[in-house]
C-alpha positions as a Python dict, from the first residue, in 0.01 Angstrom:
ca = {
    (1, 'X'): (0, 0, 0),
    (2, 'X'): (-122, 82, 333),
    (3, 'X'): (-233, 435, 474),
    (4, 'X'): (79, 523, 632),
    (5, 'X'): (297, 432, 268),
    (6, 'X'): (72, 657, 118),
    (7, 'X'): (114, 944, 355),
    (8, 'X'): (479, 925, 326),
    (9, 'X'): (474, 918, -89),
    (10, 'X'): (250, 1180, -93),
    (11, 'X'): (452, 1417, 166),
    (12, 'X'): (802, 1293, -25),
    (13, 'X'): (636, 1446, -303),
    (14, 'X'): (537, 1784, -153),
    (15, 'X'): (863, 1839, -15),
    (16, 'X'): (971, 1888, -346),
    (17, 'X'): (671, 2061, -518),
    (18, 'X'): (451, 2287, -316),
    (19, 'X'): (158, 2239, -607),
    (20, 'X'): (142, 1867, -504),
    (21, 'X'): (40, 2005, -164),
    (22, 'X'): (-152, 2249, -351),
    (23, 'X'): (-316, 1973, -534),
    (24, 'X'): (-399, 1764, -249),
    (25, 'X'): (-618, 2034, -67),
    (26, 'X'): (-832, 2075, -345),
    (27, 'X'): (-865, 1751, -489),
    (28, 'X'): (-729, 1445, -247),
    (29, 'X'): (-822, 1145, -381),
    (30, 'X'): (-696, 1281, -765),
    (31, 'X'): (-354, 1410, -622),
    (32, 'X'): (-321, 1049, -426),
    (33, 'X'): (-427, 855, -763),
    (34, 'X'): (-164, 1070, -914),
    (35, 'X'): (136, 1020, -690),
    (36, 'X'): (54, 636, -615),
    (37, 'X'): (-171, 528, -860),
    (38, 'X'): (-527, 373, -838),
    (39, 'X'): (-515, 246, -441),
    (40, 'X'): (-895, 155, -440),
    (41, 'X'): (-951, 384, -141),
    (42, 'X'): (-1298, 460, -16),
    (43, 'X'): (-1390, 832, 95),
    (44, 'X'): (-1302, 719, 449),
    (45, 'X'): (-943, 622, 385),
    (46, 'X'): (-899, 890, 167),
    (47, 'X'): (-957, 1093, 455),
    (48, 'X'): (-760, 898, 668),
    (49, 'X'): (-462, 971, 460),
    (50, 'X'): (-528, 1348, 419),
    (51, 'X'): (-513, 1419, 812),
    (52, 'X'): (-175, 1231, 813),
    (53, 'X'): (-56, 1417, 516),
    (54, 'X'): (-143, 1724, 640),
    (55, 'X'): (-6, 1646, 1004),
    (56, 'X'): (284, 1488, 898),
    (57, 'X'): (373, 1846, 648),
    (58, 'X'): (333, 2045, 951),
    (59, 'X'): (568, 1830, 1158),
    (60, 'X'): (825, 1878, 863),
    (61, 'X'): (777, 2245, 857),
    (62, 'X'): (612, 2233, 518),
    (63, 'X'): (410, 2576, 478),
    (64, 'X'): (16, 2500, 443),
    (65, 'X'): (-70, 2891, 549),
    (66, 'X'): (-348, 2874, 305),
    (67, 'X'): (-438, 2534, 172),
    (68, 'X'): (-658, 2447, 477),
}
């Protein structure tokens, strides 16, 4: 899977469940392992994918008023 696949499973999943967003600010590279299993991803990409998670819930209106 590449970066942007995992943004968009992990943000499908929020939209659903506001604990998987919940999840994801405290612990990212658990809540990722969790929603797409182990992707190998090194602290950088695992960054990489939080900023477009995060970006990509606020451009769907998803409420982070406290997670960040």
């Amino acid at each position: 899977m590449d970066i942007q696949q995992i943004v968009d499973a992990v943000v499908s999943q929020a939209q659903g469940s506001p604990e998987v967003l919940q999840g994801f600010a405290a612990d990212p590279a658990s809540a990722i392992e969790g929603i797409v299993g182990d992707q190998g991803l090194d602290a950088a990409a695992v960054s990489e994918v939080a900023q477009g998670v995060f970006a990509q819930a606020q451009e769907g209106g998803l409420d982070l008023a406290g997670l960040l």
